[in-house]
C-alpha positions in Angstrom: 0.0 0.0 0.0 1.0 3.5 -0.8 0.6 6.7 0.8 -0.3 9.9 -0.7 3.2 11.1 -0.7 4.7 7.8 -2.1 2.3 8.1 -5.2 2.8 12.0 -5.3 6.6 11.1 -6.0 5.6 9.1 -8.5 3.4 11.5 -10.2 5.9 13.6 -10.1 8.5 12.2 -11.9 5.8 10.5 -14.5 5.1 14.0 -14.9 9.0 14.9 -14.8 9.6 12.7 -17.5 6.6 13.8 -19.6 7.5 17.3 -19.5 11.0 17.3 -20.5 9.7 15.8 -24.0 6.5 18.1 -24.2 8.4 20.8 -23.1 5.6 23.4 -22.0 7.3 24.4 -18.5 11.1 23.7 -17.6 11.5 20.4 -16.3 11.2 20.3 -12.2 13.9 18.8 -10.4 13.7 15.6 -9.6 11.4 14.8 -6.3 14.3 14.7 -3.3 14.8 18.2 -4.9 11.9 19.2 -5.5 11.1 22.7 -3.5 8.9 22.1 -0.5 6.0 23.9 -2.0 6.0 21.6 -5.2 6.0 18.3 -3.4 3.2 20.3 -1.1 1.3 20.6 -4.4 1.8 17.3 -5.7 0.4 15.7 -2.5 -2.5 18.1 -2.7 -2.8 17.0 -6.8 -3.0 13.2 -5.3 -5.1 13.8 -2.4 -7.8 15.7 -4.5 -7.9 12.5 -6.8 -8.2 10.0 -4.2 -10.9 12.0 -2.8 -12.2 12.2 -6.4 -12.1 9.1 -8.8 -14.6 10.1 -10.9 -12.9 13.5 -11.3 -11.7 14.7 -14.9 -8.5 15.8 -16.0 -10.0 19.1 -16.7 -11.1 18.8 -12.8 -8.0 17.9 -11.6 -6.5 20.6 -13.6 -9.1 23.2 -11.9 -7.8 21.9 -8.3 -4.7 22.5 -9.3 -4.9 26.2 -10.4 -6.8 27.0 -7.6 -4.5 25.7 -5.3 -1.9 27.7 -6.9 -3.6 31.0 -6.8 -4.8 30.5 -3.3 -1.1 30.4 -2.8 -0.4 33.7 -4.3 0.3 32.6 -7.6 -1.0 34.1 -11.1 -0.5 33.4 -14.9 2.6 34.7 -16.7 4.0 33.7 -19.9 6.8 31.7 -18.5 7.0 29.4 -15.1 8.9 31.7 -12.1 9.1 30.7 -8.3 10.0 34.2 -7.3 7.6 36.1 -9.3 4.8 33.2 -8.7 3.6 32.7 -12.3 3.3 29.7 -14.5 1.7 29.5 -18.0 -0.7 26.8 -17.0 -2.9 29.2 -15.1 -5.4 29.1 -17.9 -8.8 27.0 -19.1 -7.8 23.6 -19.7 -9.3 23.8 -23.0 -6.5 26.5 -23.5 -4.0 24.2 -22.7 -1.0 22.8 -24.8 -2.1 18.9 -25.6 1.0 18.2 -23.5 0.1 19.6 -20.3 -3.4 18.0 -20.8 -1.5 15.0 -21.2 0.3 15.9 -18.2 -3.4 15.5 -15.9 -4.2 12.4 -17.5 -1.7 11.2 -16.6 -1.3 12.0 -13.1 -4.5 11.0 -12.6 -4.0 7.3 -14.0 -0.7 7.1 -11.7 -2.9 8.0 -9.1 -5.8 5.2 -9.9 -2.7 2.3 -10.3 -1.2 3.2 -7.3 -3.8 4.4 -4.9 -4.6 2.3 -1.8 
C-alpha cells in the first residue's frame, strides 16, 4: 500500500519525465529536490484524486490552479518561483495537448497506485 506522498513522487517524476519531452514548463527537479512547495502541491494534486475518482482531467486541472492561486500565484507567460507565475494558469481547453496529457496522466498514476 502507498501513501499519498509515495504516489505524489511518482506523479511527479511520471510527470518529470513527460515534460522534458512536451516541453511546456522547464523540467522540475527531480522529487528529493523538488522545492517544498512543489512536493506540497503534488500531495494536494493526489489527495484531490483519491478523494475524487470520478474526477476529470480538466477537474484535476481546476484543483490545481486554484491551489496555486490561493497560494499567491498568477498566470505569466513563462514558469517563475519568485515572481509566482506559470503559464498553466489558464482554461484547460486552452492548454498545450501536452500539459493535458500531463493531468491524465497524473490522474492514471494516481488510480494504479492508490490504496
Amino acid at each position: 500500500m502507498f501513501t499519498a506522498e509515495q504516489i505524489a513522487e511518482v506523479c511527479h517524476e511520471a510527470n518529470r519525465a513527460l515534460t522534458k519531452h512536451v516541453g511546456d514548463v522547464p523540467v522540475q527537479p527531480p522529487w528529493p529536490d523538488a522545492p517544498e512547495e512543489m512536493r506540497t502541491s503534488s500531495i494536494r494534486g493526489v489527495q484531490f484524486a483519491l478523494d475524487n475518482p470520478n474526477a476529470t482531467p480538466e477537474e484535476q486541472h481546476r484543483e490545481w490552479a486554484l491551489d496555486k492561486l490561493n497560494d499567491g500565484w498568477s498566470y505569466g507567460p513563462s514558469k517563475d518561483a519568485v515572481a509566482k507565475t506559470h503559464p498553466a494558469l489558464i482554461p484547460y481547453n486552452r492548454l498545450p495537448e501536452g500539459t493535458r496529457k500531463k493531468d491524465a496522466l497524473f490522474r492514471a498514476v494516481v488510480a494504479a497506485l492508490k490504496p
